[in-house]
KELUM-531505 format. One record per residue (C-alpha): x, y, z; residue number from 1; residue in three letters. Coordinates in nm, 3 decimals, always signed. Example, Ala and Ser with C-alpha at 12.3 -4.5 7.8 and 13.67 -1.06 7.14 Angstrom:
REM residues 2
+---------+---------+---------+-----+-----+
:       X :       Y :       Z :   k :   r :
+---------+---------+---------+-----+-----+
:  +1.230 :  -0.450 :  +0.780 :   1 : ALA :
:  +1.367 :  -0.106 :  +0.714 :   2 : SER :
+---------+---------+---------+-----+-----+
***
This chain:
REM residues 90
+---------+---------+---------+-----+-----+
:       X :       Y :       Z :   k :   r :
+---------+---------+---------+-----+-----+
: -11.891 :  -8.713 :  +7.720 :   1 : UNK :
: -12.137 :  -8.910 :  +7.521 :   2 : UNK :
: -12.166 :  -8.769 :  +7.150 :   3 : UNK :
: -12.479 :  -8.661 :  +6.950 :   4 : UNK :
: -12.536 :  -8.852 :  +6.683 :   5 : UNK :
: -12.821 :  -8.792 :  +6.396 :   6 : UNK :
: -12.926 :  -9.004 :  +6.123 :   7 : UNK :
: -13.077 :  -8.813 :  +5.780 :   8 : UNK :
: -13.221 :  -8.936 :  +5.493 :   9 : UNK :
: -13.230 :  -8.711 :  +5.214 :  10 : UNK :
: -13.434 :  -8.749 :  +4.910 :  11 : UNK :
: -13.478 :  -8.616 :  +4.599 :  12 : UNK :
: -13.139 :  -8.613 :  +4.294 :  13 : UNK :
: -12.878 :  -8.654 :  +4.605 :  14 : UNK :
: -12.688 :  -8.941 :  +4.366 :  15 : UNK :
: -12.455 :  -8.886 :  +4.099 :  16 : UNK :
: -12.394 :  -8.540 :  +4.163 :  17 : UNK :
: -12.134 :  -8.526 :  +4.418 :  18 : UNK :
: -12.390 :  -8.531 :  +4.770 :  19 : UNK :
: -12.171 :  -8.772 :  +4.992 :  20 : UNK :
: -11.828 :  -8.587 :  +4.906 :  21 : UNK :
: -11.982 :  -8.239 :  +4.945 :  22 : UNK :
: -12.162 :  -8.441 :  +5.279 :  23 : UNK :
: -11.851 :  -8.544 :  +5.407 :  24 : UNK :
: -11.656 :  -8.166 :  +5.309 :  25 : UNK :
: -11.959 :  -7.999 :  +5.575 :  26 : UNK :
: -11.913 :  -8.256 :  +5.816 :  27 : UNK :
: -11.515 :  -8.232 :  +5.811 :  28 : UNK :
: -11.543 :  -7.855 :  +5.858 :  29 : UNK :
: -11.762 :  -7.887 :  +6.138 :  30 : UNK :
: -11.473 :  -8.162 :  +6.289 :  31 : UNK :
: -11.832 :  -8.376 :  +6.292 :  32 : UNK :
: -11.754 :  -8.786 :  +6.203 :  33 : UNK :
: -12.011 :  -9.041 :  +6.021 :  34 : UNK :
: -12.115 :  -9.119 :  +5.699 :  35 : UNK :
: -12.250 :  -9.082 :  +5.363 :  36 : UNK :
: -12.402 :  -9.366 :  +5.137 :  37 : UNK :
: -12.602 :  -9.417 :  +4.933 :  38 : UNK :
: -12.899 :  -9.613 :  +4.900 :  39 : UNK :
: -13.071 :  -9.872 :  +4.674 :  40 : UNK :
: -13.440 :  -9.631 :  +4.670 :  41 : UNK :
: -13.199 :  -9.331 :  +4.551 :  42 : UNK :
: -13.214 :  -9.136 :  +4.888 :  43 : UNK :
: -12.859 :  -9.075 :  +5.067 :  44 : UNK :
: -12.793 :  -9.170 :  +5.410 :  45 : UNK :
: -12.582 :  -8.953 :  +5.603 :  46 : UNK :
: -12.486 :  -8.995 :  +5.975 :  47 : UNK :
: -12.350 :  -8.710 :  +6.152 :  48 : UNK :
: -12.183 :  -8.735 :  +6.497 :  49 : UNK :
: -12.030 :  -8.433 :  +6.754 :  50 : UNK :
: -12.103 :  -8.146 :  +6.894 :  51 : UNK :
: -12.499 :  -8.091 :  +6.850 :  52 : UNK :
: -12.512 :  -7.698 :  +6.725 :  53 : UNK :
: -12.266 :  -7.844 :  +6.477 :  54 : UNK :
: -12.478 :  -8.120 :  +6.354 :  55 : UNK :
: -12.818 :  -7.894 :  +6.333 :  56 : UNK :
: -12.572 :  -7.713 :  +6.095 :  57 : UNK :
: -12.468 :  -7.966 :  +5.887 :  58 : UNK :
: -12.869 :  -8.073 :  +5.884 :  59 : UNK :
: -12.962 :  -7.702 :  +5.759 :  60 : UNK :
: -12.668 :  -7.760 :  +5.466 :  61 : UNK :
: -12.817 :  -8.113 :  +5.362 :  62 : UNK :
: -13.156 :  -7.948 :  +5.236 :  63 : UNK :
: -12.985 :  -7.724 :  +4.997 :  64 : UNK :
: -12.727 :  -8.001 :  +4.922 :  65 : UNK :
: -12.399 :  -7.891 :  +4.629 :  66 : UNK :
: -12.544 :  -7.693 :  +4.338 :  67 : UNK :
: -12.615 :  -7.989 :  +4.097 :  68 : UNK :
: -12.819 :  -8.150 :  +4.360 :  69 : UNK :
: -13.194 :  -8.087 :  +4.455 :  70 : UNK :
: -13.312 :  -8.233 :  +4.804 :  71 : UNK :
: -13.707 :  -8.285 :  +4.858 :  72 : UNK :
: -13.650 :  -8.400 :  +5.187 :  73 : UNK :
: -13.459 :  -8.445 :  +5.464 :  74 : UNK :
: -13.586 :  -8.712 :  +5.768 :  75 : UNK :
: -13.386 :  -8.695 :  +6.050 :  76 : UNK :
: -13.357 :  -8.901 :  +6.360 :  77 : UNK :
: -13.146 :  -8.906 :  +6.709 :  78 : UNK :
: -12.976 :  -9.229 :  +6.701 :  79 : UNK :
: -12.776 :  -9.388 :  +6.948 :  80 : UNK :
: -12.458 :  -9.510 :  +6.798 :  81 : UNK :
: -12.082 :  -9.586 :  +6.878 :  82 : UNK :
: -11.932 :  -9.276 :  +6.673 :  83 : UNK :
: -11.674 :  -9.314 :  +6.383 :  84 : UNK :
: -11.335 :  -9.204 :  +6.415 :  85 : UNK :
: -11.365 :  -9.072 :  +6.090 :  86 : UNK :
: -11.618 :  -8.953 :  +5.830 :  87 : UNK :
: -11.681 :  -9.251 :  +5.548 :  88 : UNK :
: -11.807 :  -9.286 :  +5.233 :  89 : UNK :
: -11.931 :  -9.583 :  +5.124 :  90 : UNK :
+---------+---------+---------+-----+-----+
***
């Protein structure tokens, strides 16, 4: 079975307040791999890979983000890609 896999950008203050761990906590309960990083234009990068409905909820969580956080926007995209065994950080 191939895998869903979705690419989001979120913008707004997603770094230095704990977005990729709390990222990587949703995606974990969800038994979703990827990752989280950050970027050099301040957005995070997250990629989410598993069962779809799982992902689409892990998508709703990334536009409220952990409570010091405050996402503007979230741009998502289907990607193709060879999914992670795990979920990273980087």
């Amino acid at each position: 079975m191939h895998e869903y896999c979705l690419k989001a950008w979120v913008t707004g203050r997603v770094q230095g307040v704990g977005f990729r761990a709390a990222s990587r906590e949703q995606a974990l309960k969800e038994a979703l791999t990827g990752h989280a990083r950050n970027l050099s234009d301040g957005r995070v990068e997250v990629l989410l890979c598993g069962e779809r409905s799982a992902v689409d909820r892990v998508v709703r969580w990334l536009w409220q983000g952990p409570p010091a956080s405050r996402v503007t926007h979230v741009e998502c995209e289907k990607v193709d890609a060879t999914p992670p065994n795990t979920f990273e950080l980087s």
